[in-house]
C-alpha positions in Angstrom: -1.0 22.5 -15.9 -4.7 22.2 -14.9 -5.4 22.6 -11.0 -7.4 20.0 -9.7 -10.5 21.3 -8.4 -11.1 20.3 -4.5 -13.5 17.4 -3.9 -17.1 18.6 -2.3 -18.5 17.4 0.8 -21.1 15.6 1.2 -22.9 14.6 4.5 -25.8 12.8 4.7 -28.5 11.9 7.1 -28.2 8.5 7.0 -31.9 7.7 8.4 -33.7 10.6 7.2 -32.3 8.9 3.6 -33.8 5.4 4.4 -36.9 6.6 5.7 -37.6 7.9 2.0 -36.0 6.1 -0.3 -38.4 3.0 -1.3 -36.0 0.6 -2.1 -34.9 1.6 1.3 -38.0 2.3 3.1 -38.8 -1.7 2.1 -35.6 -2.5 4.5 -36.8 -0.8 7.3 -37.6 -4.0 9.7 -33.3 -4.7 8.8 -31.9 -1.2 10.2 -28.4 -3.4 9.1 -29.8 -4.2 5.8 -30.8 -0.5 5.1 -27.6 1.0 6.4 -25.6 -1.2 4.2 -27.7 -1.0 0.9 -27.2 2.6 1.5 -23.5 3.2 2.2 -23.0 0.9 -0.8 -25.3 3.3 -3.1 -23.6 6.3 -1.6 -20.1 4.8 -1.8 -20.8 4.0 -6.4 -21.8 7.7 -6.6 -19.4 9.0 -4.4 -16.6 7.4 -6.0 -18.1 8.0 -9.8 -18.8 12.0 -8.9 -15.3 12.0 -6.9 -16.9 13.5 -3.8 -15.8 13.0 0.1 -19.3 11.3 1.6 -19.8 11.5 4.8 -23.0 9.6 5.8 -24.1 10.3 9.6 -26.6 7.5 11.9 -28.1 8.5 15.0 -27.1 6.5 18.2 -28.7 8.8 20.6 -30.5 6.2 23.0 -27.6 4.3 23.2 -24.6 4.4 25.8 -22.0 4.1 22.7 -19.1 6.6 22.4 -19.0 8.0 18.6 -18.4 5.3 16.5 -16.7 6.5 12.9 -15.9 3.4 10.2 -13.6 4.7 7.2 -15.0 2.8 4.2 -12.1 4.1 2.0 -9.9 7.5 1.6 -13.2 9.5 0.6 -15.8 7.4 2.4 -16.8 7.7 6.2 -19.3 6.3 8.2 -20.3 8.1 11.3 -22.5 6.6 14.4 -22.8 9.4 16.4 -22.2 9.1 20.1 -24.4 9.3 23.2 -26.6 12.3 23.2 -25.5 13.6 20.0 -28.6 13.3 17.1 -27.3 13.4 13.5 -28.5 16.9 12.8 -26.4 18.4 15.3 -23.3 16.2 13.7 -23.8 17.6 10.7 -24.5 21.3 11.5 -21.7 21.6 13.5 -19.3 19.2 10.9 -21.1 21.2 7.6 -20.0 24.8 9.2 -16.7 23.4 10.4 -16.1 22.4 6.2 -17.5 25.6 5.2 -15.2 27.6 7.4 -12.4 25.6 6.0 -13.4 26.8 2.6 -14.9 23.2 1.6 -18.3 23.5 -1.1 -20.7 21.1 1.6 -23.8 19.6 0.6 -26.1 18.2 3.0 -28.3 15.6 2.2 -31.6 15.9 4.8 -35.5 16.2 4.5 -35.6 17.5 7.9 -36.6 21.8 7.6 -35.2 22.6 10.6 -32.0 21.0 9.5 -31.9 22.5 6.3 -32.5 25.9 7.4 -29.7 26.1 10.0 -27.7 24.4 6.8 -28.2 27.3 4.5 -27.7 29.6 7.3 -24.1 27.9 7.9 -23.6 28.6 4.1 -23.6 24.8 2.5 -26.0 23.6 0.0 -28.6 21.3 0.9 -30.7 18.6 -1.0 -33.7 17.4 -0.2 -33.5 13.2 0.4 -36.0 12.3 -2.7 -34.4 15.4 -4.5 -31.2 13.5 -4.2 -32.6 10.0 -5.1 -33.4 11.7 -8.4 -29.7 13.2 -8.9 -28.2 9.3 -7.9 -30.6 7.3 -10.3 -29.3 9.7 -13.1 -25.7 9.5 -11.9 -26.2 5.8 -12.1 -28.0 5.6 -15.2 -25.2 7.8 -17.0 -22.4 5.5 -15.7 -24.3 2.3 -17.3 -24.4 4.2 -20.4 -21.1 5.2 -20.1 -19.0 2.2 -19.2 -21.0 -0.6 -20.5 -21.8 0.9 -23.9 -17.9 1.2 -25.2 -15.9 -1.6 -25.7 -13.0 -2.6 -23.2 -10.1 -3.0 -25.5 -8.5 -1.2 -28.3 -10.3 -2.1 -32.0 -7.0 -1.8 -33.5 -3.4 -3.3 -32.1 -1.0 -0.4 -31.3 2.4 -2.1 -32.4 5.8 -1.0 -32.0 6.3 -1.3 -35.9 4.1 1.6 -36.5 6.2 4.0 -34.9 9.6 2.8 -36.2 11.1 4.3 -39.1 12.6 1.7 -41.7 16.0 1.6 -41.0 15.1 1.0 -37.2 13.1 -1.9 -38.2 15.9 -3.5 -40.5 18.0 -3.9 -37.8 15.8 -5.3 -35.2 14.8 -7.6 -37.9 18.4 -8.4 -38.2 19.1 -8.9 -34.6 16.3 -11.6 -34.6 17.2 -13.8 -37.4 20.6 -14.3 -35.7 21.6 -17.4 -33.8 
């Protein structure tokens, strides 16, 4: 019996994202707009790859407590809390998972961020790097699911795995009354 291999961790910095991704970059004047076009991206790839995504938004000049929305089982949404950036939610979150023996990639632009990443032992991926990788992934799952037909060619009937004795009797057992 094959072991399932553990899901990898991704966490993503949800602004540095939008604020290089053009079809995101466009949204920039609808913060809500962006966020959502984004989760919903992140949420297809996520779910196509089999990943846990973890996408992180800065509320630092806010009074909010932490705000965390679970899209679905593998999914989260996190608005950090006050005085908390999203870089320091996801260095301290990306070396919490790597401690836990979790594989964690971290989506981010930012050097800084992406240094203390490495140094906590996850992989990190530039924010245009991974634009590239999610075009592809989308790309390949349009080729794959919309290029093969739906239903079986042929009908699978019970017949065809009956030997002819079998099949005498059923037939029997029908033309009663």
């Amino acid at each position: 019996m094959m072991k399932k291999k553990p899901r990898e961790y991704y966490i993503i910095d949800g602004y540095n994202v939008i604020n290089s991704w053009p079809e995101l970059m466009k949204l920039r004047n609808n913060l809500a707009e962006a966020r959502d076009t984004l989760v919903h991206l992140l949420s297809e790839y996520g779910a196509y790859e089999r990943y846990e995504m973890i996408v992180v938004f800065d509320a630092l000049f806010t009074d909010s407590e932490e705000h965390v929305e679970k899209v679905n089982e593998h999914f989260t949404v996190v608005y950090t809390g006050k005085g908390e950036t999203a870089d320091s939610y996801i260095e301290r979150n990306a070396y919490e998972y790597v401690r836990l023996g979790k594989e964690v990639h971290v989506v981010t632009s930012d050097g800084a961020e992406q240094s203390v990443i490495l140094g906590a032992g996850a992989y990190r991926h530039p924010s245009k790097e991974f634009h590239r990788i999610l075009k592809r992934a989308k790309k390949e799952l349009r080729r794959e699911y919309l290029n093969k037909p739906v239903f079986p060619i042929s009908r699978n009937e019970i017949s065809s795995h009956l030997d002819a004795d079998t099949l005498a009797k059923l037939d029997a057992l029908r033309k009663m009354k």
